[in-house]
N, C-alpha and C positions, 0 to 999 in steps of 0.2 A: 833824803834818807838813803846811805848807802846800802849797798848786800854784802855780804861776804862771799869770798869763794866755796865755802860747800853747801851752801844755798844754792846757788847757780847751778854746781853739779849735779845738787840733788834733784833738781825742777827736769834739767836736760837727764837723767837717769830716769827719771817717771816714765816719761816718752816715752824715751828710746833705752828699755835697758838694757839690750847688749853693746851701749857704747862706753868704749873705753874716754873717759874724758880727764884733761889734765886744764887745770886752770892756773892763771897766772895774773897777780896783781898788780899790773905795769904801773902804778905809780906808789903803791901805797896808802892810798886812802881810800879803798873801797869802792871805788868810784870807774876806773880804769882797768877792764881785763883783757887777756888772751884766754881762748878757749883755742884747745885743740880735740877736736871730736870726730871718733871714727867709731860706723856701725855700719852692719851688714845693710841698714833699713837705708842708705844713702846710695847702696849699690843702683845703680842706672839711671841715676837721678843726676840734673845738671848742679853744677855750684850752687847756683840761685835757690836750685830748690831744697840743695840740703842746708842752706842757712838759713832759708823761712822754716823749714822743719827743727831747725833749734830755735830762732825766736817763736814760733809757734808757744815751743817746750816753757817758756819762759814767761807766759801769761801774761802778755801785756806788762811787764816793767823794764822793756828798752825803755828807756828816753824818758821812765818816772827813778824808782831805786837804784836800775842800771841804767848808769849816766853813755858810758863806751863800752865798746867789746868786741875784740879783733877774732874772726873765725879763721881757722883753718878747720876745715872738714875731709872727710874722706871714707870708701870703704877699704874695709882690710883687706890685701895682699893675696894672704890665704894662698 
């Protein structure tokens, strides 16, 4: 069973809702995404640990609904 992409953003906004997040369907079938996600709550944290804070966000459906999904993470600039 695929997700959609505002599914995805909406589970990763629960979280974390001051992240800006832009999803992207790499193949078309629901199945294959980009996630680019930037929040303050990722500031001083390693890579690792802001992409377990987004599959955290995502309740156990990597690898069942959501089959891929490519991270880029980051905090803001500011």
């Amino acid at each position: 069973m695929a997700m959609d992409a505002a599914m995805i953003e909406r589970l990763i906004k629960e979280s974390l809702p001051d992240a800006r997040v832009s999803i992207e369907d790499l193949r078309g079938d629901g199945d294959h995404y980009a996630a680019h996600v930037v929040s303050d709550a990722f500031r001083g944290k390693t890579r690792v640990q802001q992409h377990q804070m987004v599959y955290q966000a995502l309740h156990g459906k990597m690898g069942n609904e959501l089959h891929a999904l490519a991270l880029q993470t980051g905090a803001p600039d500011n």
